[in-house]
C-alpha positions in Angstrom: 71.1 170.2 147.9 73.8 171.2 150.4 73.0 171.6 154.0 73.7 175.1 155.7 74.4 176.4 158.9 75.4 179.4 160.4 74.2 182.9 161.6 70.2 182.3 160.2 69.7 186.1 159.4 72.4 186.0 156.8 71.4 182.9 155.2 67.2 183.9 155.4 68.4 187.5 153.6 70.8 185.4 151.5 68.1 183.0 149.8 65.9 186.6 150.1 67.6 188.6 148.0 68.6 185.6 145.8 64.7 185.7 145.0 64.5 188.9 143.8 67.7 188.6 141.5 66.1 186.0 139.9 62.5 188.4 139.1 64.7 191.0 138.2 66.6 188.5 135.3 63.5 186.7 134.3 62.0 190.0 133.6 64.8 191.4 132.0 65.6 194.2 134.6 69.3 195.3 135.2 71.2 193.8 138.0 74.4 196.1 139.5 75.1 194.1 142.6 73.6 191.5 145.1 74.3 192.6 148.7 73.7 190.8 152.3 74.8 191.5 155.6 75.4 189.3 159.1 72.2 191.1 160.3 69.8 190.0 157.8 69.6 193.2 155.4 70.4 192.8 151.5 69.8 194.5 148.5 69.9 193.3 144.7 70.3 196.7 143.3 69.4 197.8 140.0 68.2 200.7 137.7 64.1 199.9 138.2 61.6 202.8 139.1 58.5 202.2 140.8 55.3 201.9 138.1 53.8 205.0 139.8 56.7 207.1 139.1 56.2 207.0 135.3 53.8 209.6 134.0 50.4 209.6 131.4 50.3 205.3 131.7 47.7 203.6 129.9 45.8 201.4 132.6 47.4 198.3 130.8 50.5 199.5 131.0 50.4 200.8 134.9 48.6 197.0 135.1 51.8 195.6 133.6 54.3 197.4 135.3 52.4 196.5 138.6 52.4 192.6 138.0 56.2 193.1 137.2 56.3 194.7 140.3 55.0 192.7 142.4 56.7 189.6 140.9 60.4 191.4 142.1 59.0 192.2 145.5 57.2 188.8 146.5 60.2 186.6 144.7 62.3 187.6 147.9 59.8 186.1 150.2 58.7 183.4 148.1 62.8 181.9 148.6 63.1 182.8 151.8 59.8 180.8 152.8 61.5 178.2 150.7 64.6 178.1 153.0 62.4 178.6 156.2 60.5 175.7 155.2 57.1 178.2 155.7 54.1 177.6 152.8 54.2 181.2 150.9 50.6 181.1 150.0 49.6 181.9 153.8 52.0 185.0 153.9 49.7 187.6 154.0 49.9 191.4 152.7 50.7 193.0 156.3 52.2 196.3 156.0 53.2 198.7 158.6 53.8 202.4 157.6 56.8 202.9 160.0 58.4 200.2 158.0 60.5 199.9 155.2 59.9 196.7 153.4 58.7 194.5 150.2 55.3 194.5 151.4 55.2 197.9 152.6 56.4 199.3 150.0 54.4 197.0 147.6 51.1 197.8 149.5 52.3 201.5 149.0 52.3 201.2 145.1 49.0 199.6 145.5 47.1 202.3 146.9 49.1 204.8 144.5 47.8 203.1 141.7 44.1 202.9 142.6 44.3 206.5 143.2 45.7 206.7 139.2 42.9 204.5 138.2 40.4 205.9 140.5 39.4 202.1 140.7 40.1 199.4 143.6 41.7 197.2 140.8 45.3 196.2 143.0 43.1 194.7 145.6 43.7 191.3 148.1 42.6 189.4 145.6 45.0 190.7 142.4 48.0 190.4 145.8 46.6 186.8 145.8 46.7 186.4 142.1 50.7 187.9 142.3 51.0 185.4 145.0 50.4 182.4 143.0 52.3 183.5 140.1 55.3 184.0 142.2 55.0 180.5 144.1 55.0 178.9 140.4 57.8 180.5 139.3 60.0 179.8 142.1 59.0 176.2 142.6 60.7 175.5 139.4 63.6 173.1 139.6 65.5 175.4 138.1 64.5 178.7 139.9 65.5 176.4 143.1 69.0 176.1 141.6 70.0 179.0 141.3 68.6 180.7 144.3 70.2 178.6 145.9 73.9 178.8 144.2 73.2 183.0 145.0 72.9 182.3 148.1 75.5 179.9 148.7 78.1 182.9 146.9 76.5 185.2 149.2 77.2 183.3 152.1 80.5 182.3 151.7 81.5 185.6 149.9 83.8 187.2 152.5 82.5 191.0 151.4 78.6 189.2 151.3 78.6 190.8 147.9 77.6 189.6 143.8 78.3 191.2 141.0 75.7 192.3 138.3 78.3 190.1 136.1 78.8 187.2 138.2 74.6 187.0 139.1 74.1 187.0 135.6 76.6 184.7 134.9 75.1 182.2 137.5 71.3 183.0 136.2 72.0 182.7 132.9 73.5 178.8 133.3 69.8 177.4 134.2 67.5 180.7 133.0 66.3 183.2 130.3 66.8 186.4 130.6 63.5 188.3 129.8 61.0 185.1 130.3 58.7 187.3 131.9 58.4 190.4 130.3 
């Protein structure tokens, strides 16, 4: 593993972002670009709605779209605890209206789809059930890799930017594309 240093917001949204590129691959979702900036921002974008945008769902598929969900917005936190050296499983689902994040906006979709379901179904303990799946996934040997070899192109990218062709190309050396859907 190579050794880092440098401005600490870049590399924590470098390693962040470098999580959720590699939800979006294993579950087969489009990736356009990988973005970071110097004050700890980033962006893997891509052409994925939210599950409570789609209309008439069965419950198993608004269930399914959820867990996919929540797999590309905890992947992101799951690397960056990784490279802050911070134990995942005690992150906890803290969201705060006024701000625009994976967990707000995760926490967000939750309470949108218990209203759908007029049920409590995406509760703590289905956030905790996410959780672990996530923490799995990205403590694969593999998974570490490649997070890793993002974030390292991030970093020493002089424009702090990926390609959808070059993340693939780098996902696609130690993943599968579509694992998880």
């Amino acid at each position: 593993m190579k050794v880092i240093s440098g401005n600490n917001e870049l590399h924590c949204a470098a390693y962040h972002e470098a999580g959720h590129a590699v939800a979006f691959y294993l579950l087969a979702h489009p990736i356009n670009s990988i973005f970071v900036d110097d004050y700890g921002n980033g962006l893997v974008k891509g052409n994925v709605e939210v599950p409570t945008s789609k209309k008439n769902l069965s419950r198993k598929e608004l269930e399914k779209l959820m867990n996919q969900y929540g797999l590309r917005c905890l992947s992101g936190y799951a690397a960056e605890c990784k490279y802050r050296k911070i134990n995942f499983l005690k992150v906890e689902l803290i969201s705060n209206e006024n701000q625009n994040n994976d967990f707000s906006r995760l926490k967000n979709e939750m309470l949108k789809a218990n209203e759908i379901l007029q049920d409590d179904f995406f509760n703590d303990f289905w956030f905790y059930l996410i959780k672990d799946d996530v923490k799995k996934i990205m403590s694969r040997k593999k998974v570490k890799l490649v997070v890793e070899e993002l974030a390292l192109e991030l970093i020493q990218n002089e424009r702090k930017l990926i390609s959808g062709e070059r993340a693939i190309e780098i996902l696609s050396k130690h993943l599968i594309c579509g694992e998880l859907s």
